[in-house]
VEXKERO-164110 format. One line per 4 residues: number of its first residue (from 1); their letters; for each residue x, y, z of N, C-alpha, C, O. Coordinates in steps of 0.2 Angstrom, whole numbers, plus 5000, padded with zeros to 4 digits. Layout:
REM residues N
NUM) a) X:Y:Z:X:Y:Z:X:Y:Z:X:Y:Z  ... .
END
This chain:
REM residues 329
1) xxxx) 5004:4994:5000:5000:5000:5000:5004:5006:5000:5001:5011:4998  5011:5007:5001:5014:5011:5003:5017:5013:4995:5019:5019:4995  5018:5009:4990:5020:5011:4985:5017:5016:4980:5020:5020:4977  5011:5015:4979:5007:5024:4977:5009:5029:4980:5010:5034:4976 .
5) xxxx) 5011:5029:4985:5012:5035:4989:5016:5037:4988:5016:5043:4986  5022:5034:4989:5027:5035:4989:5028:5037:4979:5032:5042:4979  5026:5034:4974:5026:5037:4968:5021:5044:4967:5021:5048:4962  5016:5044:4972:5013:5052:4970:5017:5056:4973:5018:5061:4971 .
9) xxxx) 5020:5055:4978:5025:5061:4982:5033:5063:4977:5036:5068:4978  5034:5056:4973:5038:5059:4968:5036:5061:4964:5041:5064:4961  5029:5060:4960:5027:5064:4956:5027:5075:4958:5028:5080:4955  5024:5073:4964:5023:5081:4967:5029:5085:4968:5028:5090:4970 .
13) xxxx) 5035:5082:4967:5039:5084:4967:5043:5086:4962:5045:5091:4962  5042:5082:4958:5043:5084:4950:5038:5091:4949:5040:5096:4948  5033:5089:4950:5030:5093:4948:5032:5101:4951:5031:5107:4948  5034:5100:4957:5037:5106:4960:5042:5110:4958:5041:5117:4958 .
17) xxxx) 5049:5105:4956:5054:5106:4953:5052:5109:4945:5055:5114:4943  5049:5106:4942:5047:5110:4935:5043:5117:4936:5044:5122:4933  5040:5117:4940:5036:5123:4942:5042:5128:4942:5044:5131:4937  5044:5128:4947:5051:5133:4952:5054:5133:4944:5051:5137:4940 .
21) xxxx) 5058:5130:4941:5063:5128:4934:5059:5135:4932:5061:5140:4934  5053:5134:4928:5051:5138:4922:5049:5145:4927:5050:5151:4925  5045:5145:4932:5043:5151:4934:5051:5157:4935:5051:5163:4935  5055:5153:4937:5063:5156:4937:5064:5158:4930:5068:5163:4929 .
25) xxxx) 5062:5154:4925:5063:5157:4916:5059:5162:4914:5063:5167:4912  5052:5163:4916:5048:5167:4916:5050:5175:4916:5050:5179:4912  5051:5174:4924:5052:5178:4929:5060:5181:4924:5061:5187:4926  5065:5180:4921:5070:5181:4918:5070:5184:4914:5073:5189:4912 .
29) xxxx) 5064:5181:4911:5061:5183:4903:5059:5191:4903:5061:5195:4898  5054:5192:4910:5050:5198:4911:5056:5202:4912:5056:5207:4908  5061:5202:4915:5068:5206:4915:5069:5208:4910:5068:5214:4909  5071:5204:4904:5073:5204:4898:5071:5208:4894:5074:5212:4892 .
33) xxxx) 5064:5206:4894:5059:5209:4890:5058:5217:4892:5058:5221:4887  5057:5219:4899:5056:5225:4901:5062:5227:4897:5060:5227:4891  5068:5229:4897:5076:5230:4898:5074:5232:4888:5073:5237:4886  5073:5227:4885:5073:5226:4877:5066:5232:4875:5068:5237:4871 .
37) xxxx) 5061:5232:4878:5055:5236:4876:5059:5243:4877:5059:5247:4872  5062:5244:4885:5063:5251:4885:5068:5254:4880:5069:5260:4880  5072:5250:4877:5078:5253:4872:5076:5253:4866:5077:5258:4863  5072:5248:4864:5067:5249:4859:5063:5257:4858:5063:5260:4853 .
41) xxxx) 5059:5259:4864:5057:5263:4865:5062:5271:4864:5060:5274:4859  5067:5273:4866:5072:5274:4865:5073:5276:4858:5071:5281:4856  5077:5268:4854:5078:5269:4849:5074:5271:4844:5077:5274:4839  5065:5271:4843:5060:5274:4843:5061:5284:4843:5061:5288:4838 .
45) xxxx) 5061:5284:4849:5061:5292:4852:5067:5295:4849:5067:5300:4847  5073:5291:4850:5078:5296:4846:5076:5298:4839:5079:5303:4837  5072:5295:4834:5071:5297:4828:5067:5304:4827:5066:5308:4822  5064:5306:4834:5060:5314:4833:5063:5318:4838:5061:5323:4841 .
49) xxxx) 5070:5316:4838:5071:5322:4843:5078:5324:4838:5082:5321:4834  5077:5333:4841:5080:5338:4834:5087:5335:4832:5089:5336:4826  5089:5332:4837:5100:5328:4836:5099:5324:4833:5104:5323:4829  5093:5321:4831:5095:5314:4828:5096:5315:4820:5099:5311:4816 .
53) xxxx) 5093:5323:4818:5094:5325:4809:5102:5328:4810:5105:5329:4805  5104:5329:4816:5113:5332:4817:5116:5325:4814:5119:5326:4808  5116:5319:4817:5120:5314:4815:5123:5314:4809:5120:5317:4805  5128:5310:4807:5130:5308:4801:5124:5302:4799:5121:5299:4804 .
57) xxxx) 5124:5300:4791:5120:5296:4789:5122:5290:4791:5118:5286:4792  5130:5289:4793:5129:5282:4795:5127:5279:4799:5124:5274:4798  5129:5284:4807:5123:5285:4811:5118:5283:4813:5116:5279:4817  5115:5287:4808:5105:5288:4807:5106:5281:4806:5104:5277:4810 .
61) xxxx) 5109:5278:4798:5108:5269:4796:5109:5265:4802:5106:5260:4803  5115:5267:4806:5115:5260:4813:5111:5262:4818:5112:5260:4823  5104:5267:4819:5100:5267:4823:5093:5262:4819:5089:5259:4822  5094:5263:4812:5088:5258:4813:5092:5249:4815:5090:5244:4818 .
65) xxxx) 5099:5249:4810:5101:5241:4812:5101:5243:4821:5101:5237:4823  5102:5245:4824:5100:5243:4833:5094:5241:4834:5093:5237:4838  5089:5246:4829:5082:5244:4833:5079:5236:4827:5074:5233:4829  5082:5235:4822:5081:5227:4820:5086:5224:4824:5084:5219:4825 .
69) xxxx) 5093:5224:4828:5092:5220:4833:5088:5219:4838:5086:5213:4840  5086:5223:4839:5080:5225:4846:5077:5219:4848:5077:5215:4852  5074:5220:4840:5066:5219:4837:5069:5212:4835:5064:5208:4836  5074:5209:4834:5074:5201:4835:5074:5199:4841:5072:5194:4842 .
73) xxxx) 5079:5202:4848:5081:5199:4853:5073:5201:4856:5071:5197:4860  5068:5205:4854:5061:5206:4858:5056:5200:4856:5051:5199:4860  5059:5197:4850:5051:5193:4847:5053:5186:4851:5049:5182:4853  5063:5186:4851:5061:5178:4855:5062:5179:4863:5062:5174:4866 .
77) xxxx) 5062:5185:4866:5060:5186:4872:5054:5183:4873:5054:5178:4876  5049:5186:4871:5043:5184:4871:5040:5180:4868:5034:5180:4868  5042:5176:4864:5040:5171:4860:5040:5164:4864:5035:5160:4862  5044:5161:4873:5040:5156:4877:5032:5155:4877:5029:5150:4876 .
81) xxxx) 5030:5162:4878:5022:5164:4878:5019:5159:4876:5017:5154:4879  5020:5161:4870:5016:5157:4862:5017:5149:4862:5012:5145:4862  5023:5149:4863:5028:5143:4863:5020:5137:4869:5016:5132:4867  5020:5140:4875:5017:5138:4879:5011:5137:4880:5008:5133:4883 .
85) xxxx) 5007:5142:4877:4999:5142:4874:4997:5139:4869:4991:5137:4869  5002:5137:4864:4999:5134:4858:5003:5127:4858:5000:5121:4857  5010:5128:4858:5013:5120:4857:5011:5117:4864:5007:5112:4862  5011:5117:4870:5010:5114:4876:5005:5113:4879:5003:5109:4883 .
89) xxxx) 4999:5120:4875:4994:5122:4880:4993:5124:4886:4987:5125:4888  4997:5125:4888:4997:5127:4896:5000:5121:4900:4998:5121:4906  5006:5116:4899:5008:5112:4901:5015:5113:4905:5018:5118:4905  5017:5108:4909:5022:5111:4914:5027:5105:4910:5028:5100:4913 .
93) xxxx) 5029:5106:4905:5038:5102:4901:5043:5103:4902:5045:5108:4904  5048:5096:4900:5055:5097:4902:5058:5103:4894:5062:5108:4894  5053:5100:4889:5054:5103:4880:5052:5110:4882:5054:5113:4877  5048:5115:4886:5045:5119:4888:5052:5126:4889:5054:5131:4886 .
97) xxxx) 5053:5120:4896:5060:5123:4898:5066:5125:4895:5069:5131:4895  5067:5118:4891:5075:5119:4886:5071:5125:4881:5074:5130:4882  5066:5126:4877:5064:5131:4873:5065:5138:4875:5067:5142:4872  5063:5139:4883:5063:5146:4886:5073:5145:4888:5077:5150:4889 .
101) xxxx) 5075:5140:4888:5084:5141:4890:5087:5145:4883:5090:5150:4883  5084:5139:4876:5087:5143:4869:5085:5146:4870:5089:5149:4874  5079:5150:4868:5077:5157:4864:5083:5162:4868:5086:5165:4864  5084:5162:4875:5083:5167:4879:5092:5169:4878:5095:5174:4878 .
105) xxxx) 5096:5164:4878:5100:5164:4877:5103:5163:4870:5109:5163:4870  5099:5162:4865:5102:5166:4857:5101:5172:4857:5105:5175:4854  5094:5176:4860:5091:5183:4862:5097:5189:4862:5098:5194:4858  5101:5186:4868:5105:5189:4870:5111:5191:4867:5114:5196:4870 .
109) xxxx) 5114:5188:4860:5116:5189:4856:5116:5195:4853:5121:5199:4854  5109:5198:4847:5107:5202:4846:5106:5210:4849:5106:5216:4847  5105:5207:4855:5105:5212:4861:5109:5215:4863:5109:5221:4865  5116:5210:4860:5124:5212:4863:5123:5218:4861:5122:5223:4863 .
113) xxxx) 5123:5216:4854:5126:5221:4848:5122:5225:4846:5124:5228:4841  5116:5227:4849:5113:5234:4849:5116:5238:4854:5118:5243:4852  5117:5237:4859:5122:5240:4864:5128:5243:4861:5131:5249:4862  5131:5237:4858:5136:5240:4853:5136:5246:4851:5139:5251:4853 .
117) xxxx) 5130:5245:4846:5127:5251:4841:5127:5256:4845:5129:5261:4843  5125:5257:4851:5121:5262:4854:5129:5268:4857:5130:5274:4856  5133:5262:4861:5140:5266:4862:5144:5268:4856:5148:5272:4857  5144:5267:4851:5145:5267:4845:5142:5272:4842:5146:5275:4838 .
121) xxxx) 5136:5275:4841:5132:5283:4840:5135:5289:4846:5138:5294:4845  5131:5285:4853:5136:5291:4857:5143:5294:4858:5145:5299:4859  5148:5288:4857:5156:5291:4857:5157:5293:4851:5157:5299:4852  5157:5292:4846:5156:5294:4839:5152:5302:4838:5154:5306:4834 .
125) xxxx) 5147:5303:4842:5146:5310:4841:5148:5314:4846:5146:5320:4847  5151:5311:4850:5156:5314:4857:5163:5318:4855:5165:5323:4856  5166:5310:4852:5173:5310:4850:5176:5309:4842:5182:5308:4841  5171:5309:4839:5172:5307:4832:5174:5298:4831:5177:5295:4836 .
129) xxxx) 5172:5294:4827:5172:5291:4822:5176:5286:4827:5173:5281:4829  5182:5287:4828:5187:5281:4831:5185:5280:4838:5184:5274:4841  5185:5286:4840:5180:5285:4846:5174:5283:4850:5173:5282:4856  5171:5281:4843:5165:5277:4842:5165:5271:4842:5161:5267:4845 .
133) xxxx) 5170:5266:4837:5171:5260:4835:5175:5258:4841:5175:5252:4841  5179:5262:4847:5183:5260:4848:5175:5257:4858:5175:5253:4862  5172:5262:4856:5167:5263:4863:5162:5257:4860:5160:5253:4864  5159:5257:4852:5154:5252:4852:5156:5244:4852:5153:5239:4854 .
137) xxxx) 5163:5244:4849:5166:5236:4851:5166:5235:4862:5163:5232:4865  5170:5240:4863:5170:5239:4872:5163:5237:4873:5162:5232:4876  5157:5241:4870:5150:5238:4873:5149:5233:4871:5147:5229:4875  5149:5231:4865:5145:5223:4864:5151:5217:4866:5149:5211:4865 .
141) xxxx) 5158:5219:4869:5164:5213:4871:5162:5213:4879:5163:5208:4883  5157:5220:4882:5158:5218:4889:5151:5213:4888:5153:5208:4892  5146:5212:4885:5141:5212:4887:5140:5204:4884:5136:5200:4886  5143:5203:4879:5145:5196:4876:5150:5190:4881:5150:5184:4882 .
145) xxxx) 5154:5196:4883:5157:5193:4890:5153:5188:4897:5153:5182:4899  5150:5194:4898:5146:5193:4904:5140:5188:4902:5138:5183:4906  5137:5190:4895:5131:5186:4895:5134:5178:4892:5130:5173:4891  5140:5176:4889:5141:5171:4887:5149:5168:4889:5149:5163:4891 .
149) xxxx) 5154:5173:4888:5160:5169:4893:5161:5168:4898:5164:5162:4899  5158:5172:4904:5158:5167:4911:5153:5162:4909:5156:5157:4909  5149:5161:4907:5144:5157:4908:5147:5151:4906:5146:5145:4910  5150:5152:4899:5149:5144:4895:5157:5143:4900:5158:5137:4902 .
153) xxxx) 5161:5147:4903:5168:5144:4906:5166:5143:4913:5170:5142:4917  5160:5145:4915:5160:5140:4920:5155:5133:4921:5153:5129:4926  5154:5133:4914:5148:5126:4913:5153:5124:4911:5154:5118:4914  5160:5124:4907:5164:5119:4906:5166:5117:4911:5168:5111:4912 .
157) xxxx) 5166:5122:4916:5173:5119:4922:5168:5114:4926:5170:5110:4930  5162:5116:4926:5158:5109:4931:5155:5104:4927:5151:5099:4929  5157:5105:4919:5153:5100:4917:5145:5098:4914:5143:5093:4912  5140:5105:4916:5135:5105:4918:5131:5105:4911:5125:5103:4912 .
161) xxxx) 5133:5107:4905:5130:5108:4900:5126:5102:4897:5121:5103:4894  5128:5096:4899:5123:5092:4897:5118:5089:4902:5117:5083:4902  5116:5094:4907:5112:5092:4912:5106:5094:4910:5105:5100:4910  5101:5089:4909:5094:5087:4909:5088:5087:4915:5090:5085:4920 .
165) xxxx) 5082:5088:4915:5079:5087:4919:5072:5081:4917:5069:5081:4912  5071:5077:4920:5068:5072:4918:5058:5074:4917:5053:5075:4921  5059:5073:4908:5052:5075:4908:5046:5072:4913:5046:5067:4915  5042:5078:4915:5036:5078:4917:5030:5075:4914:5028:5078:4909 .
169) xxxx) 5026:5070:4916:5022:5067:4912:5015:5075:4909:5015:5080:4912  5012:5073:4905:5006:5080:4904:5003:5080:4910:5003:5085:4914  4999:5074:4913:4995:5075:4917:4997:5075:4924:4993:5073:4928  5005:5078:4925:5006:5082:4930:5005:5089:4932:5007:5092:4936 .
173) xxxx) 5001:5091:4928:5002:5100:4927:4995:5101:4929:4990:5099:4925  4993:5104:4936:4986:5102:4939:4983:5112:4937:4986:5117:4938  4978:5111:4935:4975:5115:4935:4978:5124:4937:4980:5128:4933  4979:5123:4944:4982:5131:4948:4987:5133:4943:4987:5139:4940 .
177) xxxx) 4992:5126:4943:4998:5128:4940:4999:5131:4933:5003:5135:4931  4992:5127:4929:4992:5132:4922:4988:5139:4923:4989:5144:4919  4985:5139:4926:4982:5148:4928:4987:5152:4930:4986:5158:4929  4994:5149:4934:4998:5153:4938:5002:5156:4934:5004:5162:4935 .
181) xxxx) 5004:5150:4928:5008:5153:4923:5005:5155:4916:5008:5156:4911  5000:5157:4917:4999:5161:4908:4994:5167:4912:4991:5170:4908  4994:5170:4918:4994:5176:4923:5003:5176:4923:5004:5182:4924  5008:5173:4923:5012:5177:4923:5015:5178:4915:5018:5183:4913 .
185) xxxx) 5014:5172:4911:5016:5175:4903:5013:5182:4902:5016:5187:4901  5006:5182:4904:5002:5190:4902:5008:5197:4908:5008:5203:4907  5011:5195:4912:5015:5198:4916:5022:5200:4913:5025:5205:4915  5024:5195:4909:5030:5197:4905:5029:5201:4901:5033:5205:4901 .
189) xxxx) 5024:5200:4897:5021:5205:4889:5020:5211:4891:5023:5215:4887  5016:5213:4896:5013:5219:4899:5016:5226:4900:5015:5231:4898  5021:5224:4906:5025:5230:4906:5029:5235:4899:5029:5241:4899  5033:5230:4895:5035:5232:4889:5031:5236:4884:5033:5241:4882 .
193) xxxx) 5026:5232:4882:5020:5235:4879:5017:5242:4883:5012:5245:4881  5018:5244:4889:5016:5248:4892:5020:5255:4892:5018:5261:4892  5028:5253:4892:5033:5254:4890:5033:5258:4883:5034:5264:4883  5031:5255:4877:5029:5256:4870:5023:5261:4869:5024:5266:4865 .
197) xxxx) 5019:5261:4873:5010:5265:4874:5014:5271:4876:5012:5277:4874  5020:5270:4879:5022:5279:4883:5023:5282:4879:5021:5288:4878  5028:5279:4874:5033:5281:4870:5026:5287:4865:5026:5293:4864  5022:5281:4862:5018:5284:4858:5016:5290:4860:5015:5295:4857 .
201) xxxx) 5015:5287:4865:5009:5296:4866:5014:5301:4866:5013:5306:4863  5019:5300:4870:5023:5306:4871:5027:5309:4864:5030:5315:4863  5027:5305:4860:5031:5306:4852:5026:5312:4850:5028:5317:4847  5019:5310:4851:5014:5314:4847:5016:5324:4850:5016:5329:4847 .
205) xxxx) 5018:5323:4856:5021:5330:4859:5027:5335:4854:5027:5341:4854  5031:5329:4852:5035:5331:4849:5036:5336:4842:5033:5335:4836  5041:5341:4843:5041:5345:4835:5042:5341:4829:5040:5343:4824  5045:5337:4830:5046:5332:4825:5039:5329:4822:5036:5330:4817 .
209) xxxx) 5037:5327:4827:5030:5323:4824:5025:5329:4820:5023:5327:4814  5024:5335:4823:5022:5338:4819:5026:5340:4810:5024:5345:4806  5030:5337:4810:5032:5337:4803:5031:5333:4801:5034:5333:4795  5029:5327:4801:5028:5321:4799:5022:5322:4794:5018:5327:4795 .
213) xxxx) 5022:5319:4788:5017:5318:4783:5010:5315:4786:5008:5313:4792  5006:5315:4782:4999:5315:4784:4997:5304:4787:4995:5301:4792  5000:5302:4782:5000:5295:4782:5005:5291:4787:5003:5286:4790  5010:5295:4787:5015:5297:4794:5010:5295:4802:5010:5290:4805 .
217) xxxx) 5008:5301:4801:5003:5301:4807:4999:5297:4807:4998:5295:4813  4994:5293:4802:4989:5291:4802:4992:5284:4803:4989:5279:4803  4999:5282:4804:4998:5276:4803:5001:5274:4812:5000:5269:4815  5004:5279:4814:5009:5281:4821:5000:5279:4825:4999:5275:4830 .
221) xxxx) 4994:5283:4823:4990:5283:4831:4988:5277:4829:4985:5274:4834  4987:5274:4821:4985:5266:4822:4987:5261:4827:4984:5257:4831  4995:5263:4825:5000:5257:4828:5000:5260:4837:5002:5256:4841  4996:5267:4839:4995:5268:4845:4990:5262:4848:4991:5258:4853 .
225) xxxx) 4984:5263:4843:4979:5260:4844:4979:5253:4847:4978:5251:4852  4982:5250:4842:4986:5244:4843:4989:5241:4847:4990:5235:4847  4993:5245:4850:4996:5244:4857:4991:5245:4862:4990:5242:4868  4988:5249:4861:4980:5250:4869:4978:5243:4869:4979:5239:4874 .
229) xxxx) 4975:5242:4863:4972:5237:4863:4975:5230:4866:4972:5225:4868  4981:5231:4864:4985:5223:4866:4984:5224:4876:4982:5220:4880  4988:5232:4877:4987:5229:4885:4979:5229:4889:4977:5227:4895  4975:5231:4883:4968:5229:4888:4966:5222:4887:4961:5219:4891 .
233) xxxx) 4970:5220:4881:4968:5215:4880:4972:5209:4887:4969:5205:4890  4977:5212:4887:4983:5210:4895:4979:5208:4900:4978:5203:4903  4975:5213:4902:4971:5213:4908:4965:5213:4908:4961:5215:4913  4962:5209:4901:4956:5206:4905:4955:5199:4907:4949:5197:4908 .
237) xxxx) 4960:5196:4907:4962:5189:4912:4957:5192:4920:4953:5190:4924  4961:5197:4921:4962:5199:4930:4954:5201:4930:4951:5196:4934  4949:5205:4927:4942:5207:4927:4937:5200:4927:4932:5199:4930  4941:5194:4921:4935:5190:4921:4937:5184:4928:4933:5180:4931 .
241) xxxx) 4943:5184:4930:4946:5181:4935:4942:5184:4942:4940:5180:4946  4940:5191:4943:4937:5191:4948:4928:5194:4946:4925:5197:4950  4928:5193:4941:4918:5196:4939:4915:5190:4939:4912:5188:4944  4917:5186:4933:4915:5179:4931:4917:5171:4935:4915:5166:4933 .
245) xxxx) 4923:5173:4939:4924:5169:4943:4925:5165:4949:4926:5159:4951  4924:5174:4952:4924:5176:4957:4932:5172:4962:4932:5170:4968  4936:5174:4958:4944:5174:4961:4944:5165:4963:4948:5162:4966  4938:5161:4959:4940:5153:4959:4943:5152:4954:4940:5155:4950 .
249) xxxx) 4948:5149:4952:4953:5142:4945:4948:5138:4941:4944:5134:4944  4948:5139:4936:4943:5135:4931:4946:5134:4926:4951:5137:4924  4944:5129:4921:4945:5126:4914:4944:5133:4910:4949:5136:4907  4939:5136:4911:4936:5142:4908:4939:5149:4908:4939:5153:4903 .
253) xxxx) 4943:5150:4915:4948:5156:4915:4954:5154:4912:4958:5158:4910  4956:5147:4912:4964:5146:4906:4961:5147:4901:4964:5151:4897  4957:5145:4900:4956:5145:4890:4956:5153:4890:4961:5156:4888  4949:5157:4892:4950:5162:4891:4956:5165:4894:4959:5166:4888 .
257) xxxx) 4961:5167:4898:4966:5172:4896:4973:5168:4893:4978:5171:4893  4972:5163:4891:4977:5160:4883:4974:5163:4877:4977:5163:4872  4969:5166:4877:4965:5168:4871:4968:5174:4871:4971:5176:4866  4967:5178:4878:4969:5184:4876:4975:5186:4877:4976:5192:4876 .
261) xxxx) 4982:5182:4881:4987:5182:4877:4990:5184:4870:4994:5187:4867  4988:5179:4870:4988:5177:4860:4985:5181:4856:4986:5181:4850  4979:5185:4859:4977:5190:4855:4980:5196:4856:4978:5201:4852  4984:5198:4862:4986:5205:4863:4991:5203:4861:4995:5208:4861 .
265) xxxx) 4996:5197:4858:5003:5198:4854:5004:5199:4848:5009:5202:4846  4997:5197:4843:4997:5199:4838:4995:5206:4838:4999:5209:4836  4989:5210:4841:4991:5218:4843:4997:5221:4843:4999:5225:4839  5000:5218:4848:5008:5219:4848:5010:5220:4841:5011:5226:4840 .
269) xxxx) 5011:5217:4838:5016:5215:4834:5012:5218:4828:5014:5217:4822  5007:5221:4830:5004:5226:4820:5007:5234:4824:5008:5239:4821  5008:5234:4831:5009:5242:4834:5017:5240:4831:5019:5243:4826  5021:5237:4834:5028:5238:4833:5029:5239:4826:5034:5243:4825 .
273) xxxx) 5026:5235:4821:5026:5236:4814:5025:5243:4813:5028:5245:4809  5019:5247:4816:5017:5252:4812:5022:5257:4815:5022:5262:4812  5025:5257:4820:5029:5261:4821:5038:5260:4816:5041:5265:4813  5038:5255:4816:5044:5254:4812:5044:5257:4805:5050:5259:4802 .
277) xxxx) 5039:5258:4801:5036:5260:4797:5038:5268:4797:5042:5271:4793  5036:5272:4802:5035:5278:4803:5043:5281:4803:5045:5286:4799  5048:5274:4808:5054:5277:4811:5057:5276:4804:5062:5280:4803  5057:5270:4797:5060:5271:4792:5058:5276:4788:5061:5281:4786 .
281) xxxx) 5050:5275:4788:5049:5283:4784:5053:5291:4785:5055:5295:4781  5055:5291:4791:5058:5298:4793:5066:5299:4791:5069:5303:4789  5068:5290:4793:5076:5291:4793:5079:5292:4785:5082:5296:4783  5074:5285:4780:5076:5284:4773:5072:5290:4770:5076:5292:4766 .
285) xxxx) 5066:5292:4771:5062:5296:4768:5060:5292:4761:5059:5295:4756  5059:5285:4763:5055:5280:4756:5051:5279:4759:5051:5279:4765  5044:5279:4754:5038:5275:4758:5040:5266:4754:5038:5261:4757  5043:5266:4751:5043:5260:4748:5047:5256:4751:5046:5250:4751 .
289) xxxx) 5052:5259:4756:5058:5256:4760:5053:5254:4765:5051:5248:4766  5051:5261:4768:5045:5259:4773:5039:5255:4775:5038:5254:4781  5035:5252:4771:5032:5247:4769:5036:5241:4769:5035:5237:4774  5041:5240:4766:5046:5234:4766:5046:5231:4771:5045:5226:4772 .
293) xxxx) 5050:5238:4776:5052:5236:4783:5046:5235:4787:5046:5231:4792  5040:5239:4786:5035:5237:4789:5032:5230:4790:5031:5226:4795  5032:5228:4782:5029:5221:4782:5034:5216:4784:5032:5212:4789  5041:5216:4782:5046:5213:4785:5044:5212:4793:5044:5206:4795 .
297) xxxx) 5043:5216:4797:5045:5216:4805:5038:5212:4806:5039:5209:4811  5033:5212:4804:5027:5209:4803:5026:5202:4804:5024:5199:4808  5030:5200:4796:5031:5193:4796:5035:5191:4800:5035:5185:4800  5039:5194:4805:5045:5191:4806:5042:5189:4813:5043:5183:4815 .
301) xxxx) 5039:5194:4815:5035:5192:4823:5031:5188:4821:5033:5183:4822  5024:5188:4817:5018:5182:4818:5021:5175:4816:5018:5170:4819  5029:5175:4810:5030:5170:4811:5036:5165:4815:5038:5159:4814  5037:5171:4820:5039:5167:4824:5036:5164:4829:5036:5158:4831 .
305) xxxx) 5031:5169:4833:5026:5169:4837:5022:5164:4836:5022:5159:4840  5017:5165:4832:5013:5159:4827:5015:5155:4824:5013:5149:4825  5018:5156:4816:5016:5152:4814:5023:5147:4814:5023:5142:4811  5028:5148:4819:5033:5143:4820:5030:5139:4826:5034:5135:4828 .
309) xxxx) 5025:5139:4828:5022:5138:4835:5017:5134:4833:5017:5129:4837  5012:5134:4830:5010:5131:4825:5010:5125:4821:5005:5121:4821  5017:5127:4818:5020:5120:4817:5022:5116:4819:5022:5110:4817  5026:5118:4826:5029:5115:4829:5022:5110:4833:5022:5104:4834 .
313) xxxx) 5017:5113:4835:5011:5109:4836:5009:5106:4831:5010:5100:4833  5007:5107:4826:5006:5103:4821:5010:5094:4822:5008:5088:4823  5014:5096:4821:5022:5093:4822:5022:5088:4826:5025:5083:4825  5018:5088:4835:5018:5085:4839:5011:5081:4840:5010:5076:4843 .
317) xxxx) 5005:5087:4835:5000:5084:4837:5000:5075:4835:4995:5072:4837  5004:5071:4832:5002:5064:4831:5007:5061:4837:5005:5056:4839  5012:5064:4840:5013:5061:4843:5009:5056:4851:5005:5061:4853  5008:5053:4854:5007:5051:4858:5009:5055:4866:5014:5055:4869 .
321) xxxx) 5002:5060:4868:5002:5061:4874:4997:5059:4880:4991:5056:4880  5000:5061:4886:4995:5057:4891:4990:5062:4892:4992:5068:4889  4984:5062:4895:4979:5064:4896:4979:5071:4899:4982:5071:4904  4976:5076:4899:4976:5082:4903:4977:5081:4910:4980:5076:4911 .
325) xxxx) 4976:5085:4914:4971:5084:4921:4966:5088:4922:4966:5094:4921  4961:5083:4923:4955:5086:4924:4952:5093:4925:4950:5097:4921  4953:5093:4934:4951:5100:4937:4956:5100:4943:4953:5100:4949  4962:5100:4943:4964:5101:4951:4968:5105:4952:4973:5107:4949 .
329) x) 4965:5107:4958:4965:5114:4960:4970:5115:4967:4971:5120:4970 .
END
């Protein structure tokens, strides 16, 4: 009689141990993610303020390649989210885990090397030219250092890199715990996008903006619009969690805030597009460029977010999985 118990108490353990793992990824990710939004934001705002027409063109050209670094280290920031709502459904995986380890640490890459860019426009218009290559290489050596040579030399020195954790069966992941975690995916996405909302509205204050072309404008309060609606879309998890279900865990509250998730990232991702639009239209002064990069940045978020997520569902749906769990609370 003693042998059940003894395999449910290691099941709950597992299940612990997977929790703490991803909720620790998560919780990393929302770092990330804030840290990425707010420079994004930035590189945004530098394009309407009066210095950014002083720069040399080269310049002006490595502000938009910083904010297409941004813009890739930002889509696999956030791209667990999706990963987790659509491929796993709201499951607590070992495949869940390794996925939030890659993304977050290829991320980090791209990231360096806007950093670079960045010390690289300000020493360069500080000190001239050499002064800049010599300040943008130091940024992207410290930051590649820290985020990837202590790391991999001291996974060499203990050996750790091929350390696994032993998959969770599906019908370990009891209900609380999928509610716990797609209130905090909505908690990663949020603040950054909230970060993005600022930007806009405060851009429209600027003299710059007021020189912007008609279509300029019209396309900037869309891509505002867009971003509203994603974070209202953020917080109605929390409204139907305590109107309609009165702060109890149900089948009914994951589904719904997995929907609205997944609906406030593609908002996302038509705001950031409509902005990127605006900030090429000003630098290049093409609408043809700008469209480009518009739809470019478009595809690249839905198809990371979706439709590689998608597939990768597709992918497993033949596979052989165990059963949900029920309702456990």
């Amino acid at each position: 009689m003693g042998r059940p118990h003894r395999s449910n108490d290691r099941a709950d353990d597992e299940v612990t141990e997977m929790s703490e793992k991803i909720e620790n990824a998560l919780n990393e990710s929302r770092i990330l993610v804030l840290v990425a939004e707010v420079m994004v934001c930035f590189q945004y705002q530098a394009v309407f303020q009066a210095g950014f027409a002083k720069l040399p063109p080269f310049s002006q050209t490595l502000t938009l390649v910083g904010l297409c670094l941004l813009l890739a280290a930002l889509i696999l920031f956030i791209s667990p989210a999706t990963y987790h709502r659509i491929v796993e459904p709201g499951r607590l995986t070992d495949a869940f885990n390794r996925f939030i380890t890659q993304v977050l640490t290829i991320a980090l890459l791209p990231f360096a090397l806007a950093v670079g860019i960045d010390f690289y426009i300000v020493a360069a218009k500080l000190y001239g030219r050499s002064a800049g290559v010599i300040g943008g290489a130091a940024g992207a050596a410290v930051a590649i250092l820290l985020w990837y040579g202590l790391e991999l030399a001291i996974a060499a020195h203990e050996g750790v890199q091929g350390r696994r954790a032993n998959p969770m069966p599906d019908e370990e992941t009891p209900l609380k715990e999928r509610i716990k975690f797609v209130l905090m995916e909505a908690r990663v996405i949020l603040p950054g996008a909230q970060a993005l909302l600022g930007f806009q509205f405060a851009a429209v204050l600027t003299e710059r903006f007021d020189r912007l072309g008609g279509l300029d404008k019209a396309v900037h309060v869309a891509s505002l619009g867009a971003v509203a609606l994603s974070i209202i879309l953020l917080m109605a998890p929390a409204a139907f969690h305590r109107i309609v279900e009165h702060g109890e865990n149900s089948e009914r509250l994951h589904a719904f805030s997995s929907a609205m998730v997944l609906a406030s990232m593609a908002f996302l991702a038509i705001g950031i597009s409509g902005d990127v639009f605006v900030v090429v239209q000003v630098v290049a002064k093409s609408a043809q460029q700008a469209w480009a990069a518009s739809a470019l940045t478009l595809l690249a978020f839905s198809s990371v977010w979706f439709g590689y997520m998608l597939f990768r569902r597709l992918g497993e749906s033949g596979a052989p999985r165990h059963a949900p769990a029920a309702t456990k609370t």
